[in-house]
VOGU-3710 file (C-alpha; in Angstrom, 3 decimals, decimal comma):
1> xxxxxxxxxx> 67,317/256,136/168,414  64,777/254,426/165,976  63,927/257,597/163,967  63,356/256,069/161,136  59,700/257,822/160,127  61,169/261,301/159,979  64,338/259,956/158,527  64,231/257,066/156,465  67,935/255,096/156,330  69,509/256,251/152,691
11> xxxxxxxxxx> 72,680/254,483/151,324  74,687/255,403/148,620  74,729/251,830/145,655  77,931/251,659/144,003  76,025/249,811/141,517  73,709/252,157/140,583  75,467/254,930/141,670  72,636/256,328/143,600  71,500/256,948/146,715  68,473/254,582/147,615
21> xxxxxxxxxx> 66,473/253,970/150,675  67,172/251,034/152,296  64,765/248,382/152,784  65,604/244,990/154,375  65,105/242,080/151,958  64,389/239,910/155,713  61,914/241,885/157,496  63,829/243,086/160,869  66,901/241,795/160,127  70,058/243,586/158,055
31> xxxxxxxxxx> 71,819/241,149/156,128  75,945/242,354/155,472  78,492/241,012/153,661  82,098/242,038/154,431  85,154/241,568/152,433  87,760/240,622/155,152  91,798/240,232/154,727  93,657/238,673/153,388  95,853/237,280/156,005  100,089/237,045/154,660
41> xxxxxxxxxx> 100,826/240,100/156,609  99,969/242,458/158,931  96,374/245,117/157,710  97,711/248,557/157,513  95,369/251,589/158,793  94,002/252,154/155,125  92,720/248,410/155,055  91,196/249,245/158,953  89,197/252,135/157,382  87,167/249,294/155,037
51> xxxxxxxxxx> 86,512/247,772/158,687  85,793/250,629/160,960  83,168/251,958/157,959  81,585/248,151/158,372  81,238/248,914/161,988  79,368/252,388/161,445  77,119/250,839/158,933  76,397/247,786/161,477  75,496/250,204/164,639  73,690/252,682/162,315
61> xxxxxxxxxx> 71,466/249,559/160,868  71,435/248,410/164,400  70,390/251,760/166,257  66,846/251,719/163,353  65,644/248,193/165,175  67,118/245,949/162,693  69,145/242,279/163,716  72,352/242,353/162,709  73,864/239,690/160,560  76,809/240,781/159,311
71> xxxxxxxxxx> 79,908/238,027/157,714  83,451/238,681/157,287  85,445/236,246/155,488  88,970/235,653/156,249  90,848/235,278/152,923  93,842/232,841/153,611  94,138/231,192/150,305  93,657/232,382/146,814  94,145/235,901/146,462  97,022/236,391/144,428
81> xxxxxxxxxx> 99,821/238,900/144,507  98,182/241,479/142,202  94,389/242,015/142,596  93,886/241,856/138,926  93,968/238,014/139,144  97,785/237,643/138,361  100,773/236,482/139,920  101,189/233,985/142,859  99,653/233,299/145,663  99,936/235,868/148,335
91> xxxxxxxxxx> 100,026/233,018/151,050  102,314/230,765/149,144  104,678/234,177/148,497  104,625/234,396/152,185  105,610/231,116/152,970  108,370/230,615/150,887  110,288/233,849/151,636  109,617/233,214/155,233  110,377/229,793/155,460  106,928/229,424/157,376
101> xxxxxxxxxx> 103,980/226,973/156,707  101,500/229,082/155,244  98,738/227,749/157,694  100,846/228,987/160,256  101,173/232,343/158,686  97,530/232,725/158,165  96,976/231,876/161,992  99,422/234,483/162,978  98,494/237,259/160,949  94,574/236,792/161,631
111> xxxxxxxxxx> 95,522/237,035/165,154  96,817/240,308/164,471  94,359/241,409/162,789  91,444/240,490/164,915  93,915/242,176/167,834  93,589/245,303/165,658  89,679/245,311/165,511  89,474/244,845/169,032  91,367/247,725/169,576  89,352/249,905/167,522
121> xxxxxxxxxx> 86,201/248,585/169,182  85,005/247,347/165,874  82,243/244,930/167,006  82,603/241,167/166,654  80,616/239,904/163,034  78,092/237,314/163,638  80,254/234,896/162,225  83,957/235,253/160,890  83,994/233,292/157,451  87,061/231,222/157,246
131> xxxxxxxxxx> 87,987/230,659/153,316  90,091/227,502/154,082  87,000/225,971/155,836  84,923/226,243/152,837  87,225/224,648/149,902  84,504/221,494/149,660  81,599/224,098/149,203  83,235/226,152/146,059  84,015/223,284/144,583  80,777/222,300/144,590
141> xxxxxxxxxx> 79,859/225,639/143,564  82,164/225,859/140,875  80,951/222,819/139,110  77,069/224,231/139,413  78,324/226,480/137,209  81,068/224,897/134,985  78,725/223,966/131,917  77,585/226,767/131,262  79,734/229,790/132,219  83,276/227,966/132,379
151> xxxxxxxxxx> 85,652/226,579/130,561  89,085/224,855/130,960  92,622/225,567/130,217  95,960/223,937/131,120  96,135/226,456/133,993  92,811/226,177/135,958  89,048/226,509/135,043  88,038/230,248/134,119  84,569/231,796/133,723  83,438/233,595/130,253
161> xxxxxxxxxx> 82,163/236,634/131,170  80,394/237,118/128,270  77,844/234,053/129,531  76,259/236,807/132,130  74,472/239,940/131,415  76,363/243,750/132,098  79,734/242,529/133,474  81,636/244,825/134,712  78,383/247,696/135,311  79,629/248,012/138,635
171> xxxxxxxxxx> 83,526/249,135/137,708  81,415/251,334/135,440  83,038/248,923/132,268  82,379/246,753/129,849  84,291/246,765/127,321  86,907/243,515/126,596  90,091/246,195/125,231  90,680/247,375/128,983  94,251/246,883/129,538  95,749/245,439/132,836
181> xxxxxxxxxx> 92,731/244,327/134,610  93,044/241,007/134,624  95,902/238,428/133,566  96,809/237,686/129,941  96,467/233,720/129,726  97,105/231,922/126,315  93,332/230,705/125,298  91,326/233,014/127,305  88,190/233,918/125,665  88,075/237,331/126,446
191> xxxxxxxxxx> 90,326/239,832/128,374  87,959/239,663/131,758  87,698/236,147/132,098  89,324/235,160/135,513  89,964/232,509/136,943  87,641/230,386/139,597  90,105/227,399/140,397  93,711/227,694/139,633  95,616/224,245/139,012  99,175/223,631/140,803
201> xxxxxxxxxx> 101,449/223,442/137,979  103,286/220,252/136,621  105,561/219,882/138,660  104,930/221,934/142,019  103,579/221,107/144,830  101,470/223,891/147,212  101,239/224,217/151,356  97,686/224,843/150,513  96,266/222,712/147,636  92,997/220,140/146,749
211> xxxxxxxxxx> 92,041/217,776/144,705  88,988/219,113/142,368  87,172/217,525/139,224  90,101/220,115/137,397  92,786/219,010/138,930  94,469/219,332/142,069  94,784/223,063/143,092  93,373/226,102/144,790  90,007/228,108/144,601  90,295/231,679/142,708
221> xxxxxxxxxx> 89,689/234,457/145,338  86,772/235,793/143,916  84,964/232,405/143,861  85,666/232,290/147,842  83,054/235,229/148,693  80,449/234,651/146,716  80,097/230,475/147,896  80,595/232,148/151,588  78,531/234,994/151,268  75,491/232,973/149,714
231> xxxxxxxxxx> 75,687/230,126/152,368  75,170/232,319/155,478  73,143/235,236/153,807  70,916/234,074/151,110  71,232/234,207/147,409  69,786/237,516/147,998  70,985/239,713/150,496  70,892/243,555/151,827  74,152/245,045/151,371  77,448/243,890/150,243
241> xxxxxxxxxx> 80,749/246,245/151,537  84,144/246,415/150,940  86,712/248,895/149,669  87,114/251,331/146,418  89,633/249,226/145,085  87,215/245,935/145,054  85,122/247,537/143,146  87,139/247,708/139,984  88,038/243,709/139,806  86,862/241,686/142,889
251> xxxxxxxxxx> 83,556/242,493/143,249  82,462/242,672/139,375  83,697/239,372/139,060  81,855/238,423/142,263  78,690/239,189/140,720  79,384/237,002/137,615  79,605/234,130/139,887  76,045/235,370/141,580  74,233/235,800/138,086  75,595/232,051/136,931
261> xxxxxxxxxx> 74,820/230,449/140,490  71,754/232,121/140,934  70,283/231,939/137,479  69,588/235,314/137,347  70,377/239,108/136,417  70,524/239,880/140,236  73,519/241,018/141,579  72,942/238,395/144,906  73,326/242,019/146,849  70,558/244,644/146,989
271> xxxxxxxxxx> 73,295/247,783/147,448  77,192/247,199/146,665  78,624/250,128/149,111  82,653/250,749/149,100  84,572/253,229/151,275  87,497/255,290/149,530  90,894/255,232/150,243  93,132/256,521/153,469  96,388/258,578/151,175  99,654/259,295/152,401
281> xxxxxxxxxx> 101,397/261,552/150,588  104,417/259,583/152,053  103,737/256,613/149,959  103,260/254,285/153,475  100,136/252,886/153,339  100,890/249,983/150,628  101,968/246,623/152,105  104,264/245,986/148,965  107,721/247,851/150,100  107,146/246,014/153,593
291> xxxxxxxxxx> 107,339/249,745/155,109  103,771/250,779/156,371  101,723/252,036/158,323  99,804/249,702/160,821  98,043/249,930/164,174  100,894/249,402/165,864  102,555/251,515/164,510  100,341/254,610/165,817  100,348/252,864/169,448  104,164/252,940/169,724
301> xxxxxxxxxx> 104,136/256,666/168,665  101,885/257,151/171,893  98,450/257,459/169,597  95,128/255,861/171,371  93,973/253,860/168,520  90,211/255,514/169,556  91,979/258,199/167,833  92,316/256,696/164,186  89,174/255,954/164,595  88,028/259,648/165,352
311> xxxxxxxxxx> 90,012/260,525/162,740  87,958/258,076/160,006  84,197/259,153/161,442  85,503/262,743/161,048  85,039/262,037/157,126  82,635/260,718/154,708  83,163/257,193/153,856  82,944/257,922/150,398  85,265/260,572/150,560  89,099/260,217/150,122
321> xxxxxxxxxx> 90,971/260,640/153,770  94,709/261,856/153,981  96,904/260,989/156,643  99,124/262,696/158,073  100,742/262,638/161,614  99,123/266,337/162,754  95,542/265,135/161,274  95,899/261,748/163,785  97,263/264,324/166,261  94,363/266,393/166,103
331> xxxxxxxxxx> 92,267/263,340/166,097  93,837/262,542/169,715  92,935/266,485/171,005  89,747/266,288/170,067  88,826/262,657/171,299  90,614/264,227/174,700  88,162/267,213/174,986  85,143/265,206/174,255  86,291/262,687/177,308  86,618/265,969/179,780
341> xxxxxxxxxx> 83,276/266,547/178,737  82,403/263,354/179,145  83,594/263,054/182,809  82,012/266,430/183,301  78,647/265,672/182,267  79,314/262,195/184,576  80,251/264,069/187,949  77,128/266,501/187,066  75,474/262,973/187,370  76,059/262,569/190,741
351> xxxxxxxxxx> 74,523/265,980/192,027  71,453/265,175/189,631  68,034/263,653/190,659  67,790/260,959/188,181  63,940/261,285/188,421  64,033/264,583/186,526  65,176/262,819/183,615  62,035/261,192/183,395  60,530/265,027/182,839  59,215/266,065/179,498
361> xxxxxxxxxx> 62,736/265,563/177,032  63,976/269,013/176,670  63,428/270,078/172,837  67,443/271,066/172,563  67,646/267,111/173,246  64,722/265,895/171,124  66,483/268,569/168,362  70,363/267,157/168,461  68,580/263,515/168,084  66,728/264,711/164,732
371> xxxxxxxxxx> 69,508/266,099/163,838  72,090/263,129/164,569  69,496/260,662/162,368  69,360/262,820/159,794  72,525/263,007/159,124  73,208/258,989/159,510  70,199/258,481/157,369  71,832/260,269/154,993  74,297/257,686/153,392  76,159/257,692/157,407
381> xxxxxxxxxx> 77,195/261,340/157,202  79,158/260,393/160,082  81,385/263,969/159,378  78,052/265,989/160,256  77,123/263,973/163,197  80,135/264,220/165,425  79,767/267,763/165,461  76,872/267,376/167,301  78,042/265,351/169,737  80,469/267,769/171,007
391> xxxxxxxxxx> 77,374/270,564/170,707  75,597/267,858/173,173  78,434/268,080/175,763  78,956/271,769/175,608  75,196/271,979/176,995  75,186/273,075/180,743  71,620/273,735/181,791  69,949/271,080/180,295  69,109/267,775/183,140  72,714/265,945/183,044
401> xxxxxxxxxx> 71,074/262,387/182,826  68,500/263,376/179,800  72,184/264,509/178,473  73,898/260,914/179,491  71,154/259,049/177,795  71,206/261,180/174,349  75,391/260,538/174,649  75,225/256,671/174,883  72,249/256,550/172,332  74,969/258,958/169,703
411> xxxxxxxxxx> 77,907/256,488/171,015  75,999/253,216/170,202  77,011/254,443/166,502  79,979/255,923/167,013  82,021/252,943/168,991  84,194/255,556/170,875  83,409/253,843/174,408  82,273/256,895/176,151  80,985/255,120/179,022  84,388/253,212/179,928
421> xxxxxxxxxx> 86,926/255,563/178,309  89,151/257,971/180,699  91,702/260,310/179,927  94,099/258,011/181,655  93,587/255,075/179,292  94,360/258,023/176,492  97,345/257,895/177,995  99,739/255,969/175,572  103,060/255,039/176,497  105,459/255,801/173,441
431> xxxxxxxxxx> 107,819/253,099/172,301  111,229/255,143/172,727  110,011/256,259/176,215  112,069/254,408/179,485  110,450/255,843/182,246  108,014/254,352/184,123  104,534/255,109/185,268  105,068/254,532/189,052  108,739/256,384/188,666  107,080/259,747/187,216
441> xxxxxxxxxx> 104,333/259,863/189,923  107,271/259,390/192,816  109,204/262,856/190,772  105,762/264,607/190,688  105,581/263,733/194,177  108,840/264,933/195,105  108,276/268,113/192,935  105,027/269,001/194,660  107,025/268,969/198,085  109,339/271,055/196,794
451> xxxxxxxxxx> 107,418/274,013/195,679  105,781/273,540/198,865  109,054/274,012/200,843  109,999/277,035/198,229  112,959/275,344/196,657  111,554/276,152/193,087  115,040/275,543/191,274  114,774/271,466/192,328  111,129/271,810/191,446  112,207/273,189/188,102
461> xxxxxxxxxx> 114,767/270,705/187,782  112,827/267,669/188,089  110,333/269,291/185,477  113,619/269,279/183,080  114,300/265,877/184,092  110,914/264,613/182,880  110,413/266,931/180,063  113,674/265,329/178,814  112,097/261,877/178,911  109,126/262,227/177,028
471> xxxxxxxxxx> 106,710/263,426/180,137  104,678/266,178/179,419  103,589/268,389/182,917  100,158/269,176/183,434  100,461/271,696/186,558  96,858/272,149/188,295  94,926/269,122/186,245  93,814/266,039/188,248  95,687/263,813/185,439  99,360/265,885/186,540
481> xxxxxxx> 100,643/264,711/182,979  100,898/263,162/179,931  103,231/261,514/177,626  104,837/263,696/175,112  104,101/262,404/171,400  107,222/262,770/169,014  106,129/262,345/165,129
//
């Protein structure tokens, strides 16, 4: 798709709060920063949308020519319970009320989640950045900076963020009277100061703990990405992503950390870009009541997670996204009819010379490319493209394969596995549902005979019977049926 003469790649900076074109700081390579989980529990689908928008920025800087490089850190130490640097450890929490090691925990819960971005055919990072492999490195890092931007207290070592110039621009802050951002700690300079290594207190002993040149203890979460993000990107690097919520607390303080390491005003990240949030009016999508929405969940109601992830490119990532159980449903129906065209346009395949699609492109074709790269060029206006993908299945006289090739070259940024997907593997089995597969083909089977012998009431009857169990009929489609989704 390389288009990028007519339509030079534009992303929006959180820092500057401005669109700006993008221009690599390694020439043909993108360099990307993710902020990953933090692994004590299970990601709900608001902390997938942070991942799935990482995955449309990847294939979009991928489909312009550019080498991919893109880190995401595992966080499975140091983020504490509240992200405004208070409260206990998140994995220590975990452990003790589950009576789990927390390395165990951390294992677990990472499984889950990379289970989760497999499913959503979010593409494997270059390298997943494990924070518990890299304790040796912050310390290091930590006491590069010490002298000059930290200083100690009986809790932990905490940088002054008065030592580094416009903290807080990119929370759009900067004053030191801003209530509940970060934790109130007797002797802290300033109100923003956090912490960058956090001592075990007198007295306690941690799962996950080190010795350091401030005592034994654990690095401060925000200290984790920017030591991890430096090693494998540079001190300077393209584009840093992560969601609204970082922006406040995390990533401010992040930058600190650059401007001391690096000895200089820079940010360490050309463009700071943060996708909003996923709302649900039903109050679901926060880990903290242990009642939310994950993957999972969605499978077990029947959803294809393809779906969610239909339902995420269908908005802006800067935009806020509300869930609800008839948007996801909608979602499903629409990823549906695109697959029917999709396996249209592929047995059209089959009856085409594939020689003609080395004719002259047909300007309806050279037209929907323009206008899919103009619209991903334009901060990954993902919401305008996918409209044209359908528009690019609904063609019928154009050559099918100049058609196929325009469809894999849209789905390269997309991720919605057009090539492999059927509307059988759409086909989720809900939880509640008893019935099997092989059991609902032998009714069918048994139904079909009997409208063919006439006796329409046990024809009827075994429609009943399988309506009643969750099996939707699909009289005179190839598929013959569907499971019924209850929400």
């Amino acid at each position: 798709m390389n288009d990028t003469t007519n339509h030079p790649l534009k992303l929006f900076n959180s820092l500057t709060r401005d669109l700006e074109p993008f221009t690599p700081v390694h020439e043909g390579e993108a360099r990307v920063y993710t902020c990953g989980p933090t692994v004590y529990n299970y990601q709900h689908i608001g902390n997938m949308r942070a991942y799935i928008f990482a995955d449309l920025l990847g294939r979009t800087l991928g489909a312009t020519g550019l080498k991919l490089n893109h880190i995401i850190n595992i966080t499975d130490v140091g983020h504490l319970t509240s992200d405004a640097d208070a409260g206990d450890d998140k994995m220590e929490k975990a452990a003790a009320s589950s009576g789990k090691s927390a390395w165990d925990i951390a294992k677990y819960y990472t499984d889950a989640y990379w289970q989760d971005i497999e499913r959503l055919n979010i593409r494997q990072p270059a390298k997943w950045s494990i924070a518990t492999d890299h304790v040796e490195e912050m310390i290091d890092f930590a006491k590069g900076i010490a002298d000059k931007h930290c200083y100690e207290l009986e809790s932990g070592l905490y940088f002054d963020t008065s030592t580094v110039p416009d903290y807080g621009r990119l929370a759009g802050t900067q004053s030191d009277d801003v209530e509940g951002r970060i934790e109130t700690v007797e002797g802290k300079r300033h109100p923003q100061d956090f912490a960058i290594w956090r001592k075990t207190p007198a007295g306690e002993t941690r799962q996950m703990e080190w010795d350091s040149p401030w005592g034994k203890g654990a690095p401060g979460w925000h200290l984790e990405c920017s030591q991890m993000s430096m090693k494998y990107l540079g001190e300077t690097f393209d584009i840093h992503t992560g969601g609204i919520d970082h922006r406040e607390i995390h990533h401010p303080n992040e930058i600190a950390q650059n401007q001391a390491h690096n000895c200089s005003e820079h940010s360490g990240a050309n463009i700071w870009m943060h996708n909003n949030f996923l709302i649900d009016r039903a109050g679901k999508m926060s880990k903290s009541s242990g009642d939310f929405l994950r993957l999972q969940v969605l499978i077990d109601k029947g959803i294809h997670p393809l779906a969610y992830r239909l339902m995420c490119l269908q908005a802006h990532y800067r935009s806020e996204l509300e869930f609800t159980w008839d948007n996801l449903v909608a979602a499903l129906t629409r990823l549906k009819r695109m697959i029917i065209g999709v396996e249209n346009l592929k047995a059209r395949l089959e009856k085409t010379d594939a020689s003609a699609a080395n004719d002259r492109e047909h300007p309806k074709i050279t037209e929907l490319r323009d206008q899919l790269w103009a619209a991903m060029a334009d901060d990954l206006n993902s919401a305008k493209a996918i409209p044209l993908l359908e528009e690019l299945l609904g063609l019928k006289k154009i050559n099918a394969h100049q058609r196929f090739e325009l469809l894999k070259e849209m789905d390269a940024i997309f991720g919605l596995q057009f090539e492999t997907l059927t509307r059988e593997n759409l086909r989720v089995k809900p939880e509640q549902v008893v019935i099997s597969e092989e059991e609902i083909e032998r009714k069918l089977d048994l139904r079909q005979q009997a409208k063919a012998e006439k006796d329409f009431a046990a024809a009827d009857a075994i429609r009943d019977e399988l309506t009643a169990q969750g099996v939707e009929l699909m009289d005179g489609d190839p598929l013959r049926w569907e499971w019924s989704i209850s929400i």
